[in-house]
N, C-alpha and C positions, 0 to 999 in steps of 0.2 A: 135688910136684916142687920142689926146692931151688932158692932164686936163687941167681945170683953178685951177690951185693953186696960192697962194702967201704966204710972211714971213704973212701978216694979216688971210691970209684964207689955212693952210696948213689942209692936210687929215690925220686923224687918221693912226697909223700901222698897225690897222687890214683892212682897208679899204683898203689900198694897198696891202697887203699880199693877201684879197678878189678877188682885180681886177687880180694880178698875176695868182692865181688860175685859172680867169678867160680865159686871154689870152693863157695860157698853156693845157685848156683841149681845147681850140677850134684848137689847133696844129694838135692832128692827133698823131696816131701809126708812129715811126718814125724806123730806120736798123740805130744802133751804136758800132763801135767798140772800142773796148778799150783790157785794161789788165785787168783779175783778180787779186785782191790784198790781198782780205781777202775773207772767205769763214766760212757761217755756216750753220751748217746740223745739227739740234738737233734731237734724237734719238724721235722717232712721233711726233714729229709738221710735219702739212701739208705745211710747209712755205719755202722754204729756202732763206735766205738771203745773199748777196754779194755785194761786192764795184767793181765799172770799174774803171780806170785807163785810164787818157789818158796821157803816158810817155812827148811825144812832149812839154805839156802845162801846165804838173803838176796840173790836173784836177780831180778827181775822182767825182763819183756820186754815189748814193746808188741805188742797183736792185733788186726787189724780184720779185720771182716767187713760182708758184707752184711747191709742190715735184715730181710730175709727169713730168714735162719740164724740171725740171734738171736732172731727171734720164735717162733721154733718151740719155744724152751725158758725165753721171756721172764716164763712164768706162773711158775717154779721155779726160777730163776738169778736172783741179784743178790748185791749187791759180800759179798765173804766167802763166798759159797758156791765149792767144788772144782767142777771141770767138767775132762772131759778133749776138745780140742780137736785136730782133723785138718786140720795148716797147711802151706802153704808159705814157708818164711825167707824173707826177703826183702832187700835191703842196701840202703840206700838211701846213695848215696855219696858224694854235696856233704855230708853229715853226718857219713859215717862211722857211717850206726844201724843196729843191728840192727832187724827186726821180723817179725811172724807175717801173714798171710795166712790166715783163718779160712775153711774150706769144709765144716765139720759142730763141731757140740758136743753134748756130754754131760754132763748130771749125773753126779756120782757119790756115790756111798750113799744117803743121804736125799734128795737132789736125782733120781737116777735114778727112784725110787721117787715121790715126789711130781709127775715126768714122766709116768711111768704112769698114777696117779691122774686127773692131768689130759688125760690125753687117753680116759682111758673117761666122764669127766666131758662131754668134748665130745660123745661117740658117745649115750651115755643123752640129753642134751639135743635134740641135732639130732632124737632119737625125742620128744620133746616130753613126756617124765617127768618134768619140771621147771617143765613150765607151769603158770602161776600160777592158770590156771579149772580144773585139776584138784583145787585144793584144796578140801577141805570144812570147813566149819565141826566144829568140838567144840559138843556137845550142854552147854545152859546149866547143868541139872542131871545128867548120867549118873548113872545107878541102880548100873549092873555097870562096873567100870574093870577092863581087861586090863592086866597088870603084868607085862614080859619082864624080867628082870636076875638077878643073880648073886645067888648064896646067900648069906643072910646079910652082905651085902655093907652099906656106907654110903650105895649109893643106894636100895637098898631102903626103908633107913631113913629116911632124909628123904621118899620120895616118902609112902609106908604115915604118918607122923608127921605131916607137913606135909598133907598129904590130910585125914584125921581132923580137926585141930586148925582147920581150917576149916569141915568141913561132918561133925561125928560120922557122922551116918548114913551114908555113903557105904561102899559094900563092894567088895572087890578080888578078883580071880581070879589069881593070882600063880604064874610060870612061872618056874623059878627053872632057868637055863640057865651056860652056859660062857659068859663076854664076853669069852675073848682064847685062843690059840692054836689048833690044825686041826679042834677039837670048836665052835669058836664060832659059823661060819657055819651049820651044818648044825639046831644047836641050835636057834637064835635063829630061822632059818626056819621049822620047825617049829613051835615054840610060837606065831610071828603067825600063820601058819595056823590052826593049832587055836583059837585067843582069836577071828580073824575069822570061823569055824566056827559059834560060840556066839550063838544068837539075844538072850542079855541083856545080851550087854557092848554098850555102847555108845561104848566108846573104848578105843583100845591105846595104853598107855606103853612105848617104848624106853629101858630106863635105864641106865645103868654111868658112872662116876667117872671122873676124868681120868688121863692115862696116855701115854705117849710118841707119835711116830707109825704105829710097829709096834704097838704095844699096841691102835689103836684098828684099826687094819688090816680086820676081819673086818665096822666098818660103813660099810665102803665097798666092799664086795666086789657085784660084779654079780649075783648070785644070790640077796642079800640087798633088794638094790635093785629088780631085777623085782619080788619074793612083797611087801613094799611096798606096789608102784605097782599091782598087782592087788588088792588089800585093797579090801573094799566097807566096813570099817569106817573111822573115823577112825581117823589113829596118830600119835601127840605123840612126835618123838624128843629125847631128851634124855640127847647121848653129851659125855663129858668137862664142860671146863669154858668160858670165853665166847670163847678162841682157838680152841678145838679147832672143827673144819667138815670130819666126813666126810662122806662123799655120800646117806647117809643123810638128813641134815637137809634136803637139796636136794629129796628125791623126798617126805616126812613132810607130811603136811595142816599142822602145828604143830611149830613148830623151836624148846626151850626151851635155855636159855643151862646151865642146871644140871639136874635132879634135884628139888630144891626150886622149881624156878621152873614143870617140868612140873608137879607139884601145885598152882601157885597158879595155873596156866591151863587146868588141866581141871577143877578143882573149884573151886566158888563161896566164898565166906567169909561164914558166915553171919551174923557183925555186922555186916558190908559191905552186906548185902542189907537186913538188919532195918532200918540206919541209913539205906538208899537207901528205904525202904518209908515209914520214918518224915518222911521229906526230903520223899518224893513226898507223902505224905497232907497233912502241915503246906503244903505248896504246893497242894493242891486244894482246902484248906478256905480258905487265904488268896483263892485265886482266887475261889473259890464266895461268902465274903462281900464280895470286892469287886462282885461281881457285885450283889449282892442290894443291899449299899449305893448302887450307881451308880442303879440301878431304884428302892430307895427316893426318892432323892435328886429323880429324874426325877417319880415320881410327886407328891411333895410340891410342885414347881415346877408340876404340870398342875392339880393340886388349887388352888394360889393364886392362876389365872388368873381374873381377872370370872368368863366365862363359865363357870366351876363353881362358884363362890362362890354365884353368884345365878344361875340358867342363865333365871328367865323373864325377866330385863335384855332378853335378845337378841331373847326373843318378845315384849316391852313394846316396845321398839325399833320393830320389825317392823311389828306393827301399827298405832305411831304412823303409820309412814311408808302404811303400807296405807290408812288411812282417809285419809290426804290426798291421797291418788291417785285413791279414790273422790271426795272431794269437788271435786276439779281436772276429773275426769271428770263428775260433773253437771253443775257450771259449764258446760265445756265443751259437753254437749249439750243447754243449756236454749238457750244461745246460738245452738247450729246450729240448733236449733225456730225459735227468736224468728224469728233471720233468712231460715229457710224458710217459714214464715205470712208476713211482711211480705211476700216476692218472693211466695209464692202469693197476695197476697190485692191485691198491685199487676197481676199478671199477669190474673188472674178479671176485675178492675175493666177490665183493655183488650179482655177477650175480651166481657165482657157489653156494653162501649160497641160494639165491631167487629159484636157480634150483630141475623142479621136480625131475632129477636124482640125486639130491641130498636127497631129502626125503625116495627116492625107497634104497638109501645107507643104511638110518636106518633101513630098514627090513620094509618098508611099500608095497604097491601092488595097482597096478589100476586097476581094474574088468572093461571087456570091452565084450561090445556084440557082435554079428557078425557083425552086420553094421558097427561095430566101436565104435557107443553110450557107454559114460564113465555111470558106472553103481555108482547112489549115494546115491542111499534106497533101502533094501531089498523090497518093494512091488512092483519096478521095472523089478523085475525078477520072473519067476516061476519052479518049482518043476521039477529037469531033465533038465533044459535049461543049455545046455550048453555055459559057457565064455571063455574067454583068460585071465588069469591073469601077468600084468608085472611088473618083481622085476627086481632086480637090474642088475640079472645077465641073462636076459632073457623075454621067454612069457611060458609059464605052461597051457595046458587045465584043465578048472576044469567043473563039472555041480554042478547046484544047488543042493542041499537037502532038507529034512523036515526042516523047520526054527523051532528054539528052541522054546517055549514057551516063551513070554516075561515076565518080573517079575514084577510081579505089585507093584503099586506107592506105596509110604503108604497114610495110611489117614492121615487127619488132625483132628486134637482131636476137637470133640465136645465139 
């Protein structure tokens, strides 16, 4: 709708920047493509901000969105990549700016496609095809090596070259298939099946040369990646060159950067081993005669002590001390003798003075009854009673007699 303006009657800037506002929300959510130019992601803000790019016209416009709709495409989108984006304009009119309102984005070509990629990459994972105790070690020496790749091809040749040239003896079973257009999946499936089939191979190589990201397409394909993660063999993938990471190398026991680098990780290098062989043995002998020297050395120190030099020193020793222990000890019990005679022969001498038969010595006598009763008062006895008297040198019968008359006391003076 036309204004009436004139140079007499013009409209304030805010009243215009007002109506702009207005015409632009009644627009409508609009689908815009452009280039990213600039990109910000502030570490938690809910917001992200970005400028489009339209190259043709040397246009850009300012876009935000939420951090939730740019992380949906955050693994496949950054500055310079195309996206085509589902906005609402918006006016912002103390500025007078235009800007977008982001409420979906999209890759486009290679970005769409590496969207895909990435979200079968999340699905395969979330099934745990990518966890890391799935993997199996590669065998030190393999006998039989499975070899998947292109005919006559340059990875062929590095891995078959580079294989050899480290370990001759090593022999390959080589499947020589399609590595890029609608024969490549079906091929390549087939041959790790059949290689995993085979009771002597003991390791699968994935091999093919570097190549765009459609070129490598067919080893990232889900069908490819199951027959893989089912293999009871080991499988070394080794697709493109050390940028390249299809999904192959995610779900593979061994993930080499090259074709050449698959060969120097599944086969050994056999000056590599001779020269570890040579390492390890000059380090066993070095150990083994420090060994022997330290034990010499030890021995030689036990050998110069006295007691090996002269070992009867310790039993000369010994028995010094032994004999003067005996002789301390005869000391000792001549002395307990001495001084047990003297006390027994002090003791004998009290016991023979204390003895009745010592009394009966001096000419004394024991008057005994016939019962035996020791006789110790004459009124004990009577007139004719005969006793036993014993002296020193015997027993003697005696009888009593008239007892004397006894002799009277004296008086005491009045």
């Amino acid at each position: 709708m036309a204004l009436n303006t004139s140079a007499d009657a013009p409209l304030p800037v805010g009243e215009v920047s007002r109506l702009i506002g207005g015409w632009i929300d009644r627009l409508g959510a609009v689908w815009v493509e452009g280039q990213i130019t600039q990109l910000s992601r502030r570490p938690g803000a809910g917001v992200v901000f970005l400028t489009l790019r339209d190259p043709s016209y040397d246009i850009s416009v300012s876009v935000t969105c939420f951090r939730q709709v740019f992380d949906a495409v955050a693994d496949v989108v950054s500055e310079g990549a195309r996206v085509v984006v589902h906005a609402k304009p918006e006016w912002y009119a103390p500025r007078g700016q235009l800007s977008l309102r982001a409420v979906e984005i999209k890759p486009v070509g290679i970005g769409e496609l590496l969207a895909r990629l990435e979200q079968l990459k999340r699905t395969l994972a979330a099934e745990g095809l990518f966890a890391p105790d799935r993997k199996r070690p590669v065998p030190f020496l393999p006998q039989l090596i499975g070899l998947v790749t292109g005919r006559a091809s340059a990875a062929e040749r590095d891995v078959l070259e580079n294989a050899r040239r480290r370990w001759p003896a090593v022999r390959f079973e080589v499947r020589n298939v399609a590595v890029q257009g609608v024969h490549a999946v079906p091929q390549v499936v087939d041959a790790v099946q059949e290689l995993d089939r085979l009771p002597d191979v003991d390791v699968i190589i994935v091999a093919r040369g570097g190549g765009s990201v459609e070129d490598l397409l067919p080893f990232s394909d889900e069908q490819l990646i199951r027959a893989v993660a089912a293999c009871g063999t080991p499988v070394v993938s080794a697709i493109g060159h050390e940028p390249d990471s299809p999904l192959l190398d995610l779900v593979a026991d061994v993930r080499a950067s090259t074709p050449t680098d698959a060969a120097k990780k599944a086969v050994p290098d056999v000056g590599e081993e001779l020269e570890r062989v040579r390492l390890l043995r000059d380090r066993s002998l070095r150990t083994v005669q420090g060994l022997l020297d330290r034990e010499q050395r030890g021995l030689a120190a036990a050998l110069a002590r006295p007691s090996m030099e002269r070992p009867q020193r310790m039993v000369e020793e010994r028995e010094e001390a032994v004999d003067a222990l005996v002789e301390r000890s005869r000391r000792t019990l001549r002395h307990l003798l001495d001084r047990a005679d003297s006390e027994l022969s002090h003791t004998r001498a009290r016991v023979v003075a204390l003895s009745p038969a010592a009394t009966l010595e001096r000419g004394y006598a024991v008057l005994q009854r016939e019962n035996g009763a020791v006789v110790r008062a004459p009124g004990e006895v009577t007139d004719g009673e005969p006793l036993r008297a014993r002296v020193a040198g015997g027993e003697l019968g005696v009888t009593v007699g008239p007892q004397p008359p006894q002799p009277r006391e004296p008086e005491e003076p009045q």
